[in-house]
Structures are given as structure tokens and as C-alpha cells.
C-alpha positions in Angstrom: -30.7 22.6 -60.6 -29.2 26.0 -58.9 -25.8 25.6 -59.9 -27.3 25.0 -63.8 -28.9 28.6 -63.5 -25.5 29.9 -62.1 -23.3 28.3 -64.5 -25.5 29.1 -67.9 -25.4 32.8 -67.0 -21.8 32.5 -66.2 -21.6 31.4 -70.0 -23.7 34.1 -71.2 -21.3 36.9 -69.3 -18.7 35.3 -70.7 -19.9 35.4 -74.4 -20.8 38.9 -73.3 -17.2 40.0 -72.0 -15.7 38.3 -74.9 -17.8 40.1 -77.6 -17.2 43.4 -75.6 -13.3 42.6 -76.1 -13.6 42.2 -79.6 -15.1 45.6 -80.2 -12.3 47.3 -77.8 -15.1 48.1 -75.1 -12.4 46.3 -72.4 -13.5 47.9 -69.4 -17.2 46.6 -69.8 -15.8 43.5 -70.7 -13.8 43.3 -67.6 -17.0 43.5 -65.4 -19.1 40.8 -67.5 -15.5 38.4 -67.2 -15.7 39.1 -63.1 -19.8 38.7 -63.0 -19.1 35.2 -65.3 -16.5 34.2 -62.1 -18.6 35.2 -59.9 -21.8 33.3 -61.0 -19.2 29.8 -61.7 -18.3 31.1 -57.7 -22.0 30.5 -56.5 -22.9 27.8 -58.8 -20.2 25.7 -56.8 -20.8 26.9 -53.4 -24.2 26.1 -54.0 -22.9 22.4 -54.9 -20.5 22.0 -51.6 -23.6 23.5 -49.8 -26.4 20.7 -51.7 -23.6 17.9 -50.7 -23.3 18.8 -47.5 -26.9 19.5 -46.7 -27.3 15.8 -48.1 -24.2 14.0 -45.8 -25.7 15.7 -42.7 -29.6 14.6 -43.7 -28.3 11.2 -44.2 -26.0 10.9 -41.0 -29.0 12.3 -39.3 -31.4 9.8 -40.7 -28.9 6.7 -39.9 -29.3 7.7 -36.2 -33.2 7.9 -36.6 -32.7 4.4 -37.6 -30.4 3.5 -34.8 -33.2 5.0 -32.3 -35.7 2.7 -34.2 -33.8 -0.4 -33.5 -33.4 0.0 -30.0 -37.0 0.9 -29.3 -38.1 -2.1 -31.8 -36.2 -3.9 -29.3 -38.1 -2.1 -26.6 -41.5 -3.3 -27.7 -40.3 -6.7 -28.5 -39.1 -7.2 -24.7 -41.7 -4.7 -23.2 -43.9 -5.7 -20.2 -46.2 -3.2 -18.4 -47.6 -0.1 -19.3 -45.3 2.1 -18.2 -42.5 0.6 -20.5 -45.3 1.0 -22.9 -45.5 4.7 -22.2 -42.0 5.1 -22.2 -41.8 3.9 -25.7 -44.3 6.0 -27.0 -42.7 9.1 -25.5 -39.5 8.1 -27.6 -41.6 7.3 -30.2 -43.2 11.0 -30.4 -39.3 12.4 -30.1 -38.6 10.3 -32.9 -41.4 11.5 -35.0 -40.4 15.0 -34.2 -37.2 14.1 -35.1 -38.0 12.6 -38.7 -39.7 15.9 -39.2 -36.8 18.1 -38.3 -34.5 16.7 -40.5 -37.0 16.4 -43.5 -37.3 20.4 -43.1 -33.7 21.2 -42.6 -31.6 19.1 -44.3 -33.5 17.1 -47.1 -37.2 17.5 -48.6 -40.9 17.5 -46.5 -41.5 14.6 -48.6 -39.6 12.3 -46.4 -41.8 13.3 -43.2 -45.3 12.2 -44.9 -43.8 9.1 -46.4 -42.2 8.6 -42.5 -45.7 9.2 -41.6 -47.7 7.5 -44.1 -46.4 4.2 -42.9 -49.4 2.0 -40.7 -49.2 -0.7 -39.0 -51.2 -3.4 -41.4 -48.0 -2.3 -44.0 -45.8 -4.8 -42.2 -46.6 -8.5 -41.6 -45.1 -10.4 -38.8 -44.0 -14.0 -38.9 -45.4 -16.6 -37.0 -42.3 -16.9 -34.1 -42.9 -13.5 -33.2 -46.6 -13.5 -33.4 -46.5 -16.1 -31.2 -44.2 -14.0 -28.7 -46.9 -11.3 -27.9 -49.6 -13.5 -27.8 -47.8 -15.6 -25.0 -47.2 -12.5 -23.1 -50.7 -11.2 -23.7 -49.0 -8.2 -24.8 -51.2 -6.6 -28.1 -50.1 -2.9 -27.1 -46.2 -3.8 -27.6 -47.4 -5.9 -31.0 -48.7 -2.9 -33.2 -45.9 -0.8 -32.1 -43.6 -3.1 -33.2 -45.2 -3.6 -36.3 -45.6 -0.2 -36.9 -41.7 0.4 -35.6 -40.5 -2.1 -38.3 -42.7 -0.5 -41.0 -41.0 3.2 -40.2 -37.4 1.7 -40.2 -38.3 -0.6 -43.2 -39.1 3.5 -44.5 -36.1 5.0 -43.1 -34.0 2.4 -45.5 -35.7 2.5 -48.5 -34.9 6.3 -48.0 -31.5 5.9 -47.1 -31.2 4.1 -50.2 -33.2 6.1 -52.5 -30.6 8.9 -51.7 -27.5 9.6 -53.6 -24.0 8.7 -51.9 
């Protein structure tokens, strides 16, 4: 959207310049024809600048996801309540996380859809079910569900963004 600005006044300094040339006013003209190259300049800095932005929000958020898979893990195998703890400690880092990278590198949007996800969004077979209730482990079962629902997020995001 940036670089659109940039290059349509680029045009119009051109036009300008080349209007100014044809009336002999070449010294004006000069100026419009080096404000036209500088404005096509910024419009694709601001390009590289967007594309790399994006390439570092999207490595960033294929390492959120890594993080998610090894604490899903976490809760799947987790025990006693100070594995429990432990889990949500990495789980408020990763939160924190999400948020930082939504701010820096992409939109704020993808924090309160990160956020927006509950627990009830994701259903669990009957295997795993089955799993945590043998353990008697119901902590470690809404985290997981609610770990699955955020990277189940994280992917559709990942995909949702341009390559």
C-alpha cells in the first residue's frame, strides 16, 4: 500500500519534470526527475523492508510452533503438579512471545486471534481421552486441548500469510 503512494507520486514528478523540459524550465525539471527517483527509491525500500518484516514474523512464528509441540508433548506425558507448573510458566513465555512478534513483525491481529483460542475449540479423540482419564490427570487435559487449539492457530496463520 506504501510503495503505491511512493510510486504514484514518483509518476506525477515525472509528468512534472517532463512538462518542465518541454517548456525549457530544465533546472526545475532536473529536481522533479531526482524527487521522481527518489520516491521509486523509497517505494522499493519500503518493499525489501515489508518482505523482510514478513520472513522474520513467519520464522519467528514457526518456532512459536516448535515450542507448542514440545510442551503439547509436555502435557500429554505430564505427572505432578510441578511439571504442571512448569508448563504453564512456558506457556505464559509463549504467550508473551506470540505477542511480541504480532507487534514487531506482523499485525496485533494475530495476538487476539492467538488469544481468542479456548479450550472447548478443540475436541479430543477417544485414545487420548482415555489417556488422562487413566492417569487422573484433568489439569494436563485442558492444557493440552487448549495447546492444540493455539498451534491448530499458529497454522492456519502460517498459512494465511504470503510466501
Amino acid at each position: 500500500m506504501k510503495q503505491t503512494v511512493f510510486f504514484g507520486i514518483a509518476s506525477v514528478r515525472g509528468a512534472l519534470g517532463a512538462f518542465l523540459a518541454s517548456i525549457h524550465r530544465y533546472y526545475s525539471a532536473y529536481g522533479c526527475f531526482a524527487a521522481a527517483v527518489l520516491m521509486a527509491l523509497i517505494a522499493i525500500l519500503v518493499t525489501c523492508h515489508d518482505a523482510r518484516r514478513l520472513k522474520r514474523g513467519r520464522k519467528e512464528l514457526g518456532s512459536i510452533l516448535i515450542e507448542l509441540s514440545q510442551c503439547e508433548a509436555e502435557a500429554y506425558s505430564g505427572e505432578n503438579s510441578q511439571q504442571y507448573d512448569r508448563l504453564i510458566r512456558r506457556i505464559d513465555a509463549i504467550k508473551a512471545k506470540v505477542g511480541e512478534v504480532a507487534k514487531k513483525y506482523l499485525e496485533p491481529s494475530v495476538e487476539s486471534r492467538f488469544l481468542a483460542v479456548r479450550v472447548l475449540d478443540t475436541q479430543l479423540d477417544e485414545a487420548t481421552r482415555a489417556h488422562f482419564i487413566d492417569r487422573a490427570q484433568g489439569n494436563f487435559w485442558t492444557v493440552f486441548q487448549q495447546i492444540k487449539g493455539w498451534r491448530g492457530c499458529i497454522e492456519r496463520i502460517l498459512q494465511e500469510m504470503p510466501r
